[in-house]
N, C-alpha and C positions, 0 to 999 in steps of 0.2 A: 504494500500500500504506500501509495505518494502522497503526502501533504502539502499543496499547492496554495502558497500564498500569492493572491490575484488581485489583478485591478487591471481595466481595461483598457491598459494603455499598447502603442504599437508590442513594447517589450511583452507586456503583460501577453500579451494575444500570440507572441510564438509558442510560450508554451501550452495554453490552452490548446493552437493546432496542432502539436505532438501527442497531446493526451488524446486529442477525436479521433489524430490517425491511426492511432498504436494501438488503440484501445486499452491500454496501459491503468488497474485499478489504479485508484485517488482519492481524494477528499480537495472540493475547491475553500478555499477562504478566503474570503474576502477581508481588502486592507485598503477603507480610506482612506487615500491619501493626501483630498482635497480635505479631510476632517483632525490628519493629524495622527492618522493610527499607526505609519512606519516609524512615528517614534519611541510607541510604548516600549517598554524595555523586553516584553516576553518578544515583540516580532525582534530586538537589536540582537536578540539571542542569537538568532537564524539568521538575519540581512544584516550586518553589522556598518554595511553604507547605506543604511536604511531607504534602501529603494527595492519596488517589486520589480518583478517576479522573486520568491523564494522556492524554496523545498527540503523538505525532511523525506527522506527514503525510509522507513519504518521499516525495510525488508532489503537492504543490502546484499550483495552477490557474495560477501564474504561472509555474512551469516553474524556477524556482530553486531555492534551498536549503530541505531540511527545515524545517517549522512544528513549533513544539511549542506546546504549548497544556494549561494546568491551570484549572480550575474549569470543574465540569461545565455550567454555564448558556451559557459562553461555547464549550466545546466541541458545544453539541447543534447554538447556531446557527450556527456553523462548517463542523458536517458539512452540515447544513440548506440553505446556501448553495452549499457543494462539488457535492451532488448534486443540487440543486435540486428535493427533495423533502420534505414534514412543515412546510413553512409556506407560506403564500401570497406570490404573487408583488405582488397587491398592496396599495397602503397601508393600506386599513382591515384587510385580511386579516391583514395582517403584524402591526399593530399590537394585532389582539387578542390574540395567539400571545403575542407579545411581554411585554404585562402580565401574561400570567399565568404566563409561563415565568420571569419576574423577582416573582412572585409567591411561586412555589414557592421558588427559591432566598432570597429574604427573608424567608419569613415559614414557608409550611408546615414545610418541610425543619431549618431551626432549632428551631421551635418543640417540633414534633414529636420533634427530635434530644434535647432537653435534655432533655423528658418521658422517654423513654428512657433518659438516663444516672439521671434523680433514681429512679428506680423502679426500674431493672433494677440501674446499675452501682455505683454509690453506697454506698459501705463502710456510709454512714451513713443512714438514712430521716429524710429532714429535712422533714417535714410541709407546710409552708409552701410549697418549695419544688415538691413533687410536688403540691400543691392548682392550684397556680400554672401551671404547663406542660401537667395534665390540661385544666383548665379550658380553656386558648388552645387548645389541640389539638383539643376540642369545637368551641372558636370556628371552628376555621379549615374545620371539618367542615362548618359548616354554611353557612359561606360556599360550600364547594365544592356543595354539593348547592342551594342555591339557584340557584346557575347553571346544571347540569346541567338543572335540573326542564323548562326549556322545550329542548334541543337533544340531541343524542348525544353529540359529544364536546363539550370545553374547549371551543374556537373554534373549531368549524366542525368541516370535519374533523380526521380523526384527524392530529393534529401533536405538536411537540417539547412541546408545554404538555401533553399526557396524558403522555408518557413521562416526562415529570420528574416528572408529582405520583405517578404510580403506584407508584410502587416504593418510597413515605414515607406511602402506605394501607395497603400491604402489612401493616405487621405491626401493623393497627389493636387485634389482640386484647391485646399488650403494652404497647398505648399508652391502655390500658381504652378504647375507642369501640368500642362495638356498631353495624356498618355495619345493623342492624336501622333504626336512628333516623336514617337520611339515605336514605330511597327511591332516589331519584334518583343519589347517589352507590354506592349498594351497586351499581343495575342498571348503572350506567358501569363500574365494577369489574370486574363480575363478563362485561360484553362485552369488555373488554380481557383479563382472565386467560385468556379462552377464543381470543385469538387464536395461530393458529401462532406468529408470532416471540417472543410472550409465552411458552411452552409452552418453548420451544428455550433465550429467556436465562435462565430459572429452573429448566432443568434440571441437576439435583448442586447446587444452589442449598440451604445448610442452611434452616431454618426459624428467623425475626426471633429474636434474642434467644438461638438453645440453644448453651445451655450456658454461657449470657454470666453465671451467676446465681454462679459458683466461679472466677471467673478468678483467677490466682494474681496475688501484690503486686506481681510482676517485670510481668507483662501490663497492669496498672495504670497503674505507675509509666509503659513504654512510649508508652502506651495517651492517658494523658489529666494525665501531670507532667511534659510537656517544657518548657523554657523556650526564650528567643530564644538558647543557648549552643548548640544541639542543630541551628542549621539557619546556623552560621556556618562 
């Protein structure tokens, strides 16, 4: 059994579509994060940079004590290895998963993140800075679509490297990219939205962004002014 600390952010959302696909037993929990709950002390236990995705493995492959595990790049290859399915067994297989699932977590998913704060959350529209994370956001668009252009999925097959970048395409319309201008990347998309487990983790799933546009100062404050006082 997996204890899946959740909230439905792009991170939040790869692992819920590992659990649809894998069918992998769980338990989901939910951890406001707009309310303040990644800093109660029982979740710093488990996420000690108190952000979701977490997990406790209650049933480890070496038969000892619970695993907990934070940061979703290191939890996809985790379960990955657990169930021995969504990346190849071997070395060049592994290795292409690999850069790109350490691809997402370094470059899309940041990138992409801060374009989302400067434009959605941002008390302030600081010109510069939304020119600057629009623009990488393109870049990293079009890196993804010139690799899709020859294959179906990321590497090979469908592995942990689609389910990390998907759910940080997701809200390409907030992130101004028109998936119209990456061929290749729209039709990748639009064959993963369309699968069952896709369909199941984004279901009650709100839509990127609503209502992110009036969040109150206290949600803010929460949200994106904590210091290192807040996870001691």
């Amino acid at each position: 059994m997996i204890d899946l600390y959740y909230w439905g952010t792009p991170n939040g959302l790869k692992l819920r579509l590992f659990m649809e696909e894998s069918g992998l037993p769980h338990r989901t929990i939910p951890v406001d994060i707009g309310a303040g709950a990644q800093f109660e002390p029982e979740f710093l236990k488990v996420s000690p940079n108190n952000k979701i995705p977490a997990l406790v493995d209650l049933d480890p492959a070496d038969g000892g004590a619970p695993i907990s595990l934070f940061e979703s790049g290191a939890m996809l290859l985790y379960l990955a290895e657990k169930t021995g399915r969504f990346i190849p067994a071997g070395v060049r297989g592994r290795a292409e998963v690999l850069q790109w699932l350490f691809w997402q977590v370094g470059g899309l998913g940041p990138m992409a993140g801060q374009n989302g704060h400067f434009t959605v959350y941002a008390p302030e529209k600081v010109p510069y800075a939304i020119e600057r994370y629009l623009k990488e956001t393109n870049r990293l668009y079009g890196v993804l679509d010139k690799r899709l252009a020859d294959r179906e999925f990321i590497a090979g097959e469908y592995s942990i490297a689609d389910m990390a970048c998907y759910p940080w395409i997701v809200p390409h319309e907030p992130h101004g990219q028109n998936l119209d201008d990456f061929p290749s990347l729209k039709r990748w998309f639009e064959t993963i939205k369309a699968r069952p487990a896709t369909i199941r983790a984004y279901e009650g799933v709100a839509p990127p962004y609503a209502g992110r546009n009036n969040i109150s100062e206290e949600e803010r404050r929460i949200l994106f002014g904590q210091t290192a006082a807040n996870v001691k």
